[in-house]
Structures are given as structure tokens and as C-alpha cells.
Backbone as CSV, one residue per row, in Angstrom:
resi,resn,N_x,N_y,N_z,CA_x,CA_y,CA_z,C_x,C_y,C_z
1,UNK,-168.753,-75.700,109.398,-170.031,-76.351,109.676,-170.028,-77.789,109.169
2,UNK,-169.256,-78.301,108.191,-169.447,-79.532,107.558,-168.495,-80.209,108.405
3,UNK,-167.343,-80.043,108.993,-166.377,-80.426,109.603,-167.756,-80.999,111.050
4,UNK,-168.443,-80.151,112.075,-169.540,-80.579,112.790,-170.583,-81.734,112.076
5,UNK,-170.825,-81.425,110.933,-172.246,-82.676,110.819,-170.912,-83.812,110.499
6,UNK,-169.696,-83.787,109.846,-168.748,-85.323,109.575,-168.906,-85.589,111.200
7,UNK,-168.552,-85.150,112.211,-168.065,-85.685,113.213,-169.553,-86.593,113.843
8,UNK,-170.464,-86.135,112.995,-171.900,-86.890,113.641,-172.396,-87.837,113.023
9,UNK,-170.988,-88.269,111.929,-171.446,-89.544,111.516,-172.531,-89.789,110.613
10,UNK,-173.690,-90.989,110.660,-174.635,-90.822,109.595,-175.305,-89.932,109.979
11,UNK,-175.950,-89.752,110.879,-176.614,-88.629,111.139,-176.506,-86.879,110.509
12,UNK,-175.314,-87.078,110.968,-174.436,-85.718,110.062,-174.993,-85.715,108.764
13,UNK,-174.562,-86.856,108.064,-174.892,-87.125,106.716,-176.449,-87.101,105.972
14,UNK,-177.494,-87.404,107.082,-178.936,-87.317,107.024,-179.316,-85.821,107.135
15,UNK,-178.547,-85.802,107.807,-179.005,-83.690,108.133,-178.543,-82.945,107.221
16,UNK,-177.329,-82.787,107.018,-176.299,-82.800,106.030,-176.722,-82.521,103.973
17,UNK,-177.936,-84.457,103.573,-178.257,-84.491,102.860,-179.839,-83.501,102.563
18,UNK,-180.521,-83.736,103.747,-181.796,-82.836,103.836,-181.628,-81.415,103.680
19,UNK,-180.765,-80.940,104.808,-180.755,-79.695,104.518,-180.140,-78.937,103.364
20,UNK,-179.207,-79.894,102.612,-178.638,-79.502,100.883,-179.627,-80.047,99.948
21,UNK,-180.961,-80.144,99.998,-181.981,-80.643,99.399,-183.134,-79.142,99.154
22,UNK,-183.044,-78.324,100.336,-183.706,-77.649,100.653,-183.096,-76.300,100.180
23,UNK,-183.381,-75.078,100.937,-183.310,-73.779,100.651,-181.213,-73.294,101.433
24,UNK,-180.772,-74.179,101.996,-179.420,-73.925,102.266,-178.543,-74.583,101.538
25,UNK,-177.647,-73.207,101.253,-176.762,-73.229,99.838,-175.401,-74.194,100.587
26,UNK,-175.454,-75.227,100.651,-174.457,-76.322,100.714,-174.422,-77.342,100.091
27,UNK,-173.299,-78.094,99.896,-173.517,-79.320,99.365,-173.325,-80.583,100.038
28,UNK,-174.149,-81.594,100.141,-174.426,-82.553,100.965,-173.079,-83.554,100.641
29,UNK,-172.550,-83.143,99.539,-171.178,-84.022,98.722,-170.122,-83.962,99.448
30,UNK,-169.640,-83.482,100.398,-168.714,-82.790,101.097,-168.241,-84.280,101.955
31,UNK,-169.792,-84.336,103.140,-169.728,-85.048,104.189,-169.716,-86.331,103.723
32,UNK,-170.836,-86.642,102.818,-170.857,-87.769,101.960,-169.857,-88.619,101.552
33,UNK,-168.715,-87.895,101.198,-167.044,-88.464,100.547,-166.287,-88.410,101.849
34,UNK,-166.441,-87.387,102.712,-165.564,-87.450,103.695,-166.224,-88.026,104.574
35,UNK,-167.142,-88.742,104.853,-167.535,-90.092,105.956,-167.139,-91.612,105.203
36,UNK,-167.146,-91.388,104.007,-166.715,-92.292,103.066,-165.208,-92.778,103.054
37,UNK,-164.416,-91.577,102.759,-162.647,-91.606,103.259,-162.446,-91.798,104.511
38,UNK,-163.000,-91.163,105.337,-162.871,-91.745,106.877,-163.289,-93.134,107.088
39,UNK,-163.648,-94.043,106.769,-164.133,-95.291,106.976,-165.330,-95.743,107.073
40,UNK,-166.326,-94.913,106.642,-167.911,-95.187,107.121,-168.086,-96.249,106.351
41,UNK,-168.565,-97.194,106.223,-169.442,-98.583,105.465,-170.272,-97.782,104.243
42,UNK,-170.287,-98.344,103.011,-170.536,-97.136,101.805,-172.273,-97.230,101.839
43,UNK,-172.654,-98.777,102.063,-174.350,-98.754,102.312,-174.761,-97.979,103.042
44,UNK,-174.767,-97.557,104.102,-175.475,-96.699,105.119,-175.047,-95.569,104.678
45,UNK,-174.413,-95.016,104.108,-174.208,-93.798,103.777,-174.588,-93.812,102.097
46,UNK,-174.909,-94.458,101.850,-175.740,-94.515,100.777,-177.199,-94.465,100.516
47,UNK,-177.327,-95.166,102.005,-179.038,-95.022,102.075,-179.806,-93.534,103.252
48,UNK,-178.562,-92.997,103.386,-178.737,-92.108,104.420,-179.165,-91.061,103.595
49,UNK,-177.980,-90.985,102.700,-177.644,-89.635,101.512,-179.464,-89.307,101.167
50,UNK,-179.213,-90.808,99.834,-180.847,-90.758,99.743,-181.786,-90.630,100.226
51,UNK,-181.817,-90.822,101.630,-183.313,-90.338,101.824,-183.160,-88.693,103.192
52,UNK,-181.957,-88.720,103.268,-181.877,-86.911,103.756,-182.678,-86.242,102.173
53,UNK,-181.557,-86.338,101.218,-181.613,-85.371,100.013,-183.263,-85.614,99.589
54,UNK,-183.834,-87.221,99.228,-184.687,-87.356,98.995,-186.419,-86.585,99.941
55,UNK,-185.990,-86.580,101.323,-187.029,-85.878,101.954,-186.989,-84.462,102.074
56,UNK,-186.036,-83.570,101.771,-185.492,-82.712,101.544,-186.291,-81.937,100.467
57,UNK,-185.832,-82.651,99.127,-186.792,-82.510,97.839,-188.405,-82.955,98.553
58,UNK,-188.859,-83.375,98.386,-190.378,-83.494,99.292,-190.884,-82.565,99.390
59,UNK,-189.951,-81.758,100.650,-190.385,-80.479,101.447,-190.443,-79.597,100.519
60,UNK,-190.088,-79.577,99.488,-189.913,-78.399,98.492,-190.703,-78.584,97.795
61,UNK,-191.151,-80.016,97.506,-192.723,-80.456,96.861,-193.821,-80.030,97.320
62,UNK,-193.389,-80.329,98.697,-194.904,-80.039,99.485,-195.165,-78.370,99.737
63,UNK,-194.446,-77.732,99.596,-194.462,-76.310,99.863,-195.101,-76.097,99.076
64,UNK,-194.480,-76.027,97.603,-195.226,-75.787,96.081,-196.515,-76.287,95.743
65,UNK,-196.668,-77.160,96.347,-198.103,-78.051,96.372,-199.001,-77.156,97.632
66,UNK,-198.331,-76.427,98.285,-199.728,-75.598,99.043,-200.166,-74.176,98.098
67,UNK,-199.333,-73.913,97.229,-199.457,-73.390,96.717,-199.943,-71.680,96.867
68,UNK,-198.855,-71.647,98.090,-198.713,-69.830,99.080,-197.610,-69.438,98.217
69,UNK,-197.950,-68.912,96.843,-196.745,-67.912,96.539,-195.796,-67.201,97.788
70,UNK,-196.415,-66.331,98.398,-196.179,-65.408,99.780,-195.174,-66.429,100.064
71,UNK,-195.309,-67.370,100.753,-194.710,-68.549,101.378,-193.500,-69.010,100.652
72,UNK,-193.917,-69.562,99.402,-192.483,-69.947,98.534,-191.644,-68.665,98.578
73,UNK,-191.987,-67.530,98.679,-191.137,-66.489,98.293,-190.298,-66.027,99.694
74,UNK,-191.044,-66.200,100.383,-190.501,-65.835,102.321,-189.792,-66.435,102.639
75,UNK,-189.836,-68.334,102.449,-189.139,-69.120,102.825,-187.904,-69.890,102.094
76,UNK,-188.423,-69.912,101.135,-187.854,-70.728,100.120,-186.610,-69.421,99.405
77,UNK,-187.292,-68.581,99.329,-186.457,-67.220,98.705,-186.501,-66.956,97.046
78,UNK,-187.531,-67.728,96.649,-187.831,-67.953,95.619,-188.831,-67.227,94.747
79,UNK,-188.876,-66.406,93.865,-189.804,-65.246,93.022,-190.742,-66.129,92.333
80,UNK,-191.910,-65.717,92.469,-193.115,-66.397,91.846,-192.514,-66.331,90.002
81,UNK,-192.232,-65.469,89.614,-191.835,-65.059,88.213,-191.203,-66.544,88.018
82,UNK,-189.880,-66.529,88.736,-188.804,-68.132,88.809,-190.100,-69.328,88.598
83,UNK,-191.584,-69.507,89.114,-192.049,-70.943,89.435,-192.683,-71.047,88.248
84,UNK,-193.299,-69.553,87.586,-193.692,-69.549,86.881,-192.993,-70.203,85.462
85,UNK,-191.748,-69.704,85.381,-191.292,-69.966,84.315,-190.748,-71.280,84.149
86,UNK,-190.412,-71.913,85.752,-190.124,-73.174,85.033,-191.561,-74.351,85.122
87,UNK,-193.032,-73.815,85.465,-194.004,-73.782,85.316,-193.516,-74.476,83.846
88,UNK,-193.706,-73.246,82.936,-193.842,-73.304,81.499,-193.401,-74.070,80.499
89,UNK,-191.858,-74.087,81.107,-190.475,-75.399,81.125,-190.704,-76.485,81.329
90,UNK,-191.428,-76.779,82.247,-192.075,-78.336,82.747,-193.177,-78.731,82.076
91,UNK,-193.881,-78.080,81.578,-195.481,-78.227,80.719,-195.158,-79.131,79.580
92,UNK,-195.882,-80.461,80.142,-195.852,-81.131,79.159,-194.531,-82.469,79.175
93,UNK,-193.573,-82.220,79.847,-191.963,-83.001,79.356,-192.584,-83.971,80.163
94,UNK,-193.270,-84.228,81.147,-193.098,-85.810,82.133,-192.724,-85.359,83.127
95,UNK,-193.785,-85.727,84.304,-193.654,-85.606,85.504,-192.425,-86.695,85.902
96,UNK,-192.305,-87.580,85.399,-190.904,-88.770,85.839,-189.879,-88.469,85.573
97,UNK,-189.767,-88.334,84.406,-188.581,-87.736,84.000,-187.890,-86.146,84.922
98,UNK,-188.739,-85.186,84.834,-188.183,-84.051,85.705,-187.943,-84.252,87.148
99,UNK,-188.787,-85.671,87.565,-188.408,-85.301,89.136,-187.034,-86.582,89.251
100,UNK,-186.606,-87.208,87.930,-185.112,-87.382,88.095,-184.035,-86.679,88.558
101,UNK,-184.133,-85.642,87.664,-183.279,-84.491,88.312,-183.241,-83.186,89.155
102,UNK,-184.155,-83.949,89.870,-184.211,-82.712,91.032,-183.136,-82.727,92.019
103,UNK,-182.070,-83.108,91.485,-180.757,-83.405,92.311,-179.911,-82.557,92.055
104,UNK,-180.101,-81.565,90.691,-179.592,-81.071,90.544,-178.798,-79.751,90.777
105,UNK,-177.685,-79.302,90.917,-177.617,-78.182,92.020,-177.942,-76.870,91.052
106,UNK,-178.695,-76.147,92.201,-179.141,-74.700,91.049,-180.897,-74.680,90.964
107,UNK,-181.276,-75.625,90.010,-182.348,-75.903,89.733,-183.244,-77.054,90.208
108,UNK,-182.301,-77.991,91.024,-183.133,-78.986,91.250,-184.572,-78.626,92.530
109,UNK,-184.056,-77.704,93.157,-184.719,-77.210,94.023,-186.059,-76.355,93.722
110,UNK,-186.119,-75.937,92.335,-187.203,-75.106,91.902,-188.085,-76.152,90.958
111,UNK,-187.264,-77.263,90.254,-188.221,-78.274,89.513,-188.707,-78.897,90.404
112,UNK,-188.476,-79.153,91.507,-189.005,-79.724,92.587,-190.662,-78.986,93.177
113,UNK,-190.362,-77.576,93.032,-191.743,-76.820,94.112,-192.056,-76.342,92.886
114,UNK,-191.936,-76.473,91.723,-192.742,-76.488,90.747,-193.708,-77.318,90.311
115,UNK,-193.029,-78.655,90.417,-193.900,-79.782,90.871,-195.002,-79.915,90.938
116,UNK,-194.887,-79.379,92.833,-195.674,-79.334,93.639,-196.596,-78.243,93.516
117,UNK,-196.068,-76.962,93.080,-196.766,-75.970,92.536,-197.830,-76.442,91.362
118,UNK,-197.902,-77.315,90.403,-198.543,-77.427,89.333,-199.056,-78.674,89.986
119,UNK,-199.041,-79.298,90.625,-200.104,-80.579,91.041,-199.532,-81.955,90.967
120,UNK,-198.580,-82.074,90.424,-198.108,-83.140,90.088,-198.103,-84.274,90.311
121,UNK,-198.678,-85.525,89.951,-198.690,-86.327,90.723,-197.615,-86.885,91.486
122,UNK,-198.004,-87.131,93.469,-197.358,-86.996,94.206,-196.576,-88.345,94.073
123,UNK,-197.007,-89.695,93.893,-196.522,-90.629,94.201,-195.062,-91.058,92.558
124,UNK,-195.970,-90.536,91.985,-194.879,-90.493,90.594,-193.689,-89.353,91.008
125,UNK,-193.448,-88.352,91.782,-192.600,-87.520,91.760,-191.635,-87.993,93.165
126,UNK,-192.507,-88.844,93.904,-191.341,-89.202,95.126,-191.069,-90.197,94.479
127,UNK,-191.884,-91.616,93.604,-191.045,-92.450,93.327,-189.181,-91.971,92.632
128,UNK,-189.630,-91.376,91.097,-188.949,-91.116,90.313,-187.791,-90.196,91.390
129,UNK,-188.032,-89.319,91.729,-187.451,-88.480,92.823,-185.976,-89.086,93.485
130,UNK,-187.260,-90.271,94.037,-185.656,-90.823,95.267,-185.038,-91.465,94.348
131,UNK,-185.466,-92.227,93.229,-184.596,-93.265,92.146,-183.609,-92.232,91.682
132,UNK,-183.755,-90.940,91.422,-182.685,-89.558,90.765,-181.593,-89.210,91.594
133,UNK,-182.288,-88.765,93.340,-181.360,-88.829,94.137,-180.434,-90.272,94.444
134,UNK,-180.995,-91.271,94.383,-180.581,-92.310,95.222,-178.633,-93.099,93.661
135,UNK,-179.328,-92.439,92.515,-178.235,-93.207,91.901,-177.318,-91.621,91.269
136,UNK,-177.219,-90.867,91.806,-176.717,-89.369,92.617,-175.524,-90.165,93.448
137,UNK,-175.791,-90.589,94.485,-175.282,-91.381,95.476,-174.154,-91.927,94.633
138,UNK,-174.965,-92.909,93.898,-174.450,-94.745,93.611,-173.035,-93.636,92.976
139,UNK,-173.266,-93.185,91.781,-172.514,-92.676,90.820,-171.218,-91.809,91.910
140,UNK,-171.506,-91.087,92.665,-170.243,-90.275,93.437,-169.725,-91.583,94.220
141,UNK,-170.353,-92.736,94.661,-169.837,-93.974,95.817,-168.620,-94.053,94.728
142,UNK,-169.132,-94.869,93.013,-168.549,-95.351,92.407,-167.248,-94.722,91.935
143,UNK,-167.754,-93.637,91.573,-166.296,-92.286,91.006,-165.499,-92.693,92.108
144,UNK,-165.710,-92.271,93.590,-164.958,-92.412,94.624,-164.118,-93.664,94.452
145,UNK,-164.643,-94.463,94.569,-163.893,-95.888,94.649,-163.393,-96.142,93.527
146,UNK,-162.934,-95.613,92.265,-161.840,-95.975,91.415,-161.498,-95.010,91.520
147,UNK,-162.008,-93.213,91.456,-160.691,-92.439,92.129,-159.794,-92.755,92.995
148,UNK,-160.273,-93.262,93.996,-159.034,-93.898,95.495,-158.041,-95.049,94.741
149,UNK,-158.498,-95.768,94.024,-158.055,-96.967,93.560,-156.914,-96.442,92.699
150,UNK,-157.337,-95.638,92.110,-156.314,-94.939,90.799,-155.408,-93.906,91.407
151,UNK,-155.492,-93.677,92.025,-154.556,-93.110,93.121,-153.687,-93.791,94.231
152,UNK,-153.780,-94.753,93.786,-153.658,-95.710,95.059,-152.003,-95.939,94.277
153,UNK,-151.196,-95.777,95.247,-149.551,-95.975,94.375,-148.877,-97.287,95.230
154,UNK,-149.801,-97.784,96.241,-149.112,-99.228,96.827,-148.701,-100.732,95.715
């Protein structure tokens, strides 16, 4: 399947980043490096990444923010017990700070519709949000490009 979204280019990479943002267990890192090694221009696939992954997280905001247990649990696949607890986890630490790492794989997806589940303010959680995803990006561009470099035996 990742071999199909590389061949679609940024696009690939927008779909790619959204849908590894969301409730499908992939990683958006895949296409990301390998449109990167193939020759893609590193900006556009930098700004692609970010705002697939970044609207991605959103949707997982906005779910939690309607606040249909039923719903998070049907769709998302996610146990009210799980929102609850990181409910409890989140109480209090900073809405900015947590929606830094909603990039994270595992959990970033539940601090996210927890979020949204507890009210959070919206414009503080997409700012902080895309700034978490977006230097996500910067940091794998950068690894990449002195990995290649340091490998490089010419």
C-alpha cells in the first residue's frame, strides 16, 4: 500500500500523512523518506507531511470534542476507560504543551481526542499541534540529510 501512495507523489504523501494521523495503524515516515530519496524537493514534502498529519490530528480533535463516547469507541476503536484516563493525565499539564506531541506514535492519537474530549481550547491545540507535527518533519528531513551524507562514500 505505501509503495501506491509513493507513486502519487505529494499527494501520496498528504493522504499518506492524514491517514497515519488518524485511526490507521501506518506510518506516514515510510513515504515521507522515500519521496525524499527518490528526488522529491524536501519543502513540499515538508509542508505536505505537516498539514496531512496535522489535519489528521484535528479529526481526532474534533471527534473528542463532540463528545459521542459510542462514536469514539465505533470509529476511532478507542475505550472510553482509555479517554478517561488520559483525561486524568492531561488535567492540569497545558493544553500547549500536550498538543506538541500528538505526533506521537501510540498515544499521540488519544492526547489528541482527549483534547477535544475535555474542551480544550481549539485554537491553542491546532496552533501548538501543527508547530509538534510540523518540526516532526524538520527533524526526520534533517536526520535524513546527514544520514545520506554520512553514508555517502564518493
Amino acid at each position: 500500500m505505501l509503495d501506491f501512495l509513493i507513486e502519487y507523489g505529494y499527494w501520496g504523501l498528504f493522504i499518506a500523512s492524514f491517514l497515519a494521523a488518524t485511526i490507521l495503524p501506518f506510518s506516514s515516515d515510510i513515504v515521507f523518506v522515500g519521496l525524499l530519496y527518490a528526488g522529491s524537493a524536501p519543502v513540499p514534502c515538508l509542508i505536505l507531511a505537516t498539514l496531512g498529519n496535522w489535519l489528521g490530528g484535528m479529526t481526532n480533535y474534533w471527534l473528542g470534542n463532540l463528545g459521542k463516547l459510542k462514536w469514539i469507541e465505533k470509529y476511532l476503536k478507542i475505550k472510553p476507560e482509555k479517554i478517561y484516563k488520559m483525561q486524568q493525565r492531561l488535567q492540569g499539564r497545558g493544553t500547549a504543551l500536550i498538543s506538541l506531541f500528538t505526533w506521537l506514535p501510540g498515544i499521540g492519537d488519544l492526547m489528541a481526542v482527549a483534547l477535544g474530549y475535555m474542551r480544550a481550547n481549539k485554537v491553542t491545540v491546532a496552533v501548538f499541534m501543527l508547530i509538534g507535527k510540523g518540526l516532526r518533519y524538520v527533524v526526520e528531513l534533517i536526520l535524513l540529510h546527514y544520514g545520506m551524507n554520512w553514508f555517502d562514500m564518493s
